[in-house]
N, C-alpha and C positions, 0 to 999 in steps of 0.2 A: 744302764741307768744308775747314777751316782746315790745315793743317798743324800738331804742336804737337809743342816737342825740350823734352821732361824728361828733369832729368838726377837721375839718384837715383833711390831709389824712392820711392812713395807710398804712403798706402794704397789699400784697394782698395775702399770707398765713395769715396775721393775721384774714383779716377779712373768711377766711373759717373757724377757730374758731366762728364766731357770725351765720353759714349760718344759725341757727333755728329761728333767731330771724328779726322782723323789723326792717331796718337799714334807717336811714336818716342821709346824711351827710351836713354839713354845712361847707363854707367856715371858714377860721379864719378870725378874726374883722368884724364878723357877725355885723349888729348893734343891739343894748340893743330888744330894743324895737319889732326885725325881731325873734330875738331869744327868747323874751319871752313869744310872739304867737306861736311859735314854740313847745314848753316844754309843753303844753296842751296834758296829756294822755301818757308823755313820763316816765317813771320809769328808765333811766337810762341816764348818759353820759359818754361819754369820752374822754379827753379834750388833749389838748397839757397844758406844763405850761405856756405858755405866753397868754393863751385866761384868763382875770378878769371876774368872775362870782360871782359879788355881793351881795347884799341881796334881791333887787328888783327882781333879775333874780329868786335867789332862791324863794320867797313870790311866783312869781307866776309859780309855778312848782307845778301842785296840783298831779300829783302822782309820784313822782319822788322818788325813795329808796338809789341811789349812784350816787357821784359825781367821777370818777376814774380819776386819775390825771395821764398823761403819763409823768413821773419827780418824781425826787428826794424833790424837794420843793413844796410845796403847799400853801405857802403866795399870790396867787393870787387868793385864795377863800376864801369867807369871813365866816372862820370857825362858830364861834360865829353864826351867820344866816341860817347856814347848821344844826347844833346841836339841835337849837330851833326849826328845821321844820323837826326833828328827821331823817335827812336825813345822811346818813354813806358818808366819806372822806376817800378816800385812795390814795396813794402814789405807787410811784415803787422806793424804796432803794432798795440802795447797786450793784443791776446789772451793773450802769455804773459805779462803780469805776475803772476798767480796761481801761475804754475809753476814760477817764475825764482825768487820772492819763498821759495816753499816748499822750493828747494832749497838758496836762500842760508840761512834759516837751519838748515835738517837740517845743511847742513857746519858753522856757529855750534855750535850742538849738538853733533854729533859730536869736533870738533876740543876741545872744552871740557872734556866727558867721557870723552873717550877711548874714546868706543864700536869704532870701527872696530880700534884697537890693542889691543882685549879682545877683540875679536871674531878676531886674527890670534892674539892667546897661547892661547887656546883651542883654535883648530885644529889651529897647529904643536907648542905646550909646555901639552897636557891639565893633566898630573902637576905643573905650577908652579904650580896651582891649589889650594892645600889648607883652600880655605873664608874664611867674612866674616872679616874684621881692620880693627882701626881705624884704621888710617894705611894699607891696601893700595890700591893702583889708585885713588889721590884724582886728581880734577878739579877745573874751576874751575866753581863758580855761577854763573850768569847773575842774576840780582835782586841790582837794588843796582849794575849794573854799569855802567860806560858805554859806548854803542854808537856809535860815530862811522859817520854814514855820508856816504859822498863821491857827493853827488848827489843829490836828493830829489824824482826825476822819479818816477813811476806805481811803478816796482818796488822806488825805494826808500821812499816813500810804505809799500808793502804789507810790509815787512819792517820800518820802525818801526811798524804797528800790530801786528804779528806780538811785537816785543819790545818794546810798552808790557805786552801783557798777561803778560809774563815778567817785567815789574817792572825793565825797566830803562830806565836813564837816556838820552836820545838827544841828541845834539848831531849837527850837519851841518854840511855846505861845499857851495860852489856858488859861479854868478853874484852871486845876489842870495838874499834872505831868500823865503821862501817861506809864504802863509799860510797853505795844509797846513798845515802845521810845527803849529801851535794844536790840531790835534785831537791830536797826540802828544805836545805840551806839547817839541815840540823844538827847541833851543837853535842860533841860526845863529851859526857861528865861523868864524875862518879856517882855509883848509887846515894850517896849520902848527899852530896849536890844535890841531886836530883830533887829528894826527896822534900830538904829544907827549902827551894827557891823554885821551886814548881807550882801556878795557880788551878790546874789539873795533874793527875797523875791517870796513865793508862797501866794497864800490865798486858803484857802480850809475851810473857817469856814462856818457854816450854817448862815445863812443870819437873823436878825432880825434889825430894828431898830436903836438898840443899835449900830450897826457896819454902820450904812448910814456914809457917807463921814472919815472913821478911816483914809483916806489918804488922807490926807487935806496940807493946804501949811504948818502946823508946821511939820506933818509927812516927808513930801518930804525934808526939810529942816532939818532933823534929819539925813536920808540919806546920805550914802556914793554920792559923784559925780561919784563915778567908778560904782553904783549899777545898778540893772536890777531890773524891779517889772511885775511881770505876775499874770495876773489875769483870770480865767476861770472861776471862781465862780458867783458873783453876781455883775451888773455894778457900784448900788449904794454905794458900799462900796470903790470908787474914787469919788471924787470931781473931775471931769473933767478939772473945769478951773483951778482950781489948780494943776492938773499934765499938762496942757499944759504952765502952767508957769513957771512949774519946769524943763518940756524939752526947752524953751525958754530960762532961764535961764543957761541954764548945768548944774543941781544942783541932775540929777542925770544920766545914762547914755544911757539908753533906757529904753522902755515899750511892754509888748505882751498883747495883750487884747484880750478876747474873748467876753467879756459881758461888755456894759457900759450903764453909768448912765442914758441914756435917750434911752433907746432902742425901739424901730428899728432905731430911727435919730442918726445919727452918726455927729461928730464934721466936720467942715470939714478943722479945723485946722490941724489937724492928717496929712491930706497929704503933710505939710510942712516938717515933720521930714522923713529921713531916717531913724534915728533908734527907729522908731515905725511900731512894726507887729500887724494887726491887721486880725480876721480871724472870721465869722459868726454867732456867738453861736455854735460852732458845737463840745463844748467839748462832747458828747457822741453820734457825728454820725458819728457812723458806723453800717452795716446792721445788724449784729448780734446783738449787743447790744439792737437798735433802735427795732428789733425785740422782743428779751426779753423782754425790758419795755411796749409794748403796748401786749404782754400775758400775762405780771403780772396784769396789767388793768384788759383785759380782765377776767381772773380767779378771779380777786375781784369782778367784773359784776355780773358775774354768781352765787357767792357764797350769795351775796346779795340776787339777783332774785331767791334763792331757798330756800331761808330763812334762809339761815345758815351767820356766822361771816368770815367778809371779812381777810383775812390774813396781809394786811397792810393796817389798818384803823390807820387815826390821831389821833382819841383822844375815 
């Protein structure tokens, strides 16, 4: 019987999946040092992506065979330290692209319509409401529009066919041209195109370094003032104080975020604007989904613990 340290919760068909094995759960933001007394004797984990398990954690993990990342990302382990202590990384792609897809564009939606800002006038200021008018609480259309999206891997892929059938326009950025792109009739440009002749902007690229603050003050400032920018990818990839300047400004025309730079703290400039929607990390919850990624974990657990090759290993 394996030992097995999750941390989080789960659901609770998944863990009848693990019932042969010892389970220990551990809160998230365990601290380092609770956690590393912990990992003595344990041969497996498995994680949310937001728990960091660095190399100290890893060193002392003396019998540990997989680290199972419940996420599409795994830059919050320190591969390189995992490798060297011949310990297997794996991932859950591609399951939430349906989930991710459908929440990037509810925020498109939302932020465009102003749903969530009728939804707060109603609650707090009923009596501001005195019936239809033809100029009251206007939004922007989506048909006809252009959608920029930065990245055109699986989730962006599923949120241009999401706004082909809205009727709008799509152009992308990336490496290279992609021949996806042909079923949504979408347009390869460069980042800097993109950015300035886009009446939406997605991001859906994989996260490294390279992309920390791509939306900085020249970015926003390249922007249309009519644009929208949504983000459910990765938070680092805004410069915060720089898009709160650029909503202060009007230099561009609202924002939907699901992920930001300093996560879990949240700005708390953000609640001065209306036309900023802002919504939990929860681009891939929902049960189904949220289900599937922690039985892709688990099946990579297992496949470890039996000595065979885990089916979505990093490297």
């Amino acid at each position: 019987m394996a030992k097995i340290v999750i941390i989080g919760d789960i659901l609770e068909t998944n863990q009848q999946m693990l019932a042969d094995h010892e389970l220990l759960f551990l809160e998230r933001g365990t601290k380092p040092e609770i956690l590393r007394d912990t990992l003595k004797g344990v041969e497996a984990m498995i994680i949310p992506l937001s728990e960091k398990i660095d190399a100290a954690i890893i060193e002392a993990a003396d019998s540990l065979k997989i680290i199972a990342n419940i996420g599409a990302g795994f830059d919050n382990i320190d591969i390189e330290a995992a490798k060297q202590a011949g310990i297997v990384v794996t991932n859950t792609p591609a399951v939430s692209t349906a989930a991710t897809a459908d929440l990037t564009f509810g925020l498109l939606l939302d932020v465009a319509r102003r749903i969530s800002e009728g939804d707060r006038l109603l609650r707090t200021s009923p009596e501001s409401f005195t019936g239809w008018a033809t100029t009251y609480f206007l939004g922007t259309s989506l048909s006809g529009k252009t959608l920029g999206i930065i990245g055109l891997g699986k989730i962006g892929q599923a949120v241009a066919k999401r706004a082909k059938a809205f009727g709008m326009k799509i152009i992308y950025s990336g490496h290279h041209p992609k021949p996806a792109a042909e079923k949504f009739a979408a347009e390869f440009v460069s980042q800097e195109t993109l950015i300035a002749s886009s009446d939406f902007i997605t991001i859906h690229a994989a996260y490294s370094e390279k992309l920390k603050h791509l939306f900085d003050e020249k970015a926003f400032a390249a922007m249309k003032n009519t644009a929208f920018l949504i983000n459910a990818a990765r938070g680092p990839i805004i410069e915060e104080a720089a898009l709160l300047k650029a909503l202060k400004n009007k230099e561009i025309a609202g924002v939907a975020l699901d992920v930001f730079e300093f996560e879990p703290k949240l700005s708390k400039q953000f609640k001065e604007f209306e036309n900023v929607v802002l919504t939990p990390h929860i681009g891939n919850a929902d049960t189904e989904t949220r289900y599937q990624m922690t039985a892709m974990a688990i099946e990579n657990v297992k496949a470890v613990l039996h000595g065979k090759e885990a089916e979505n290993a990093v490297y």
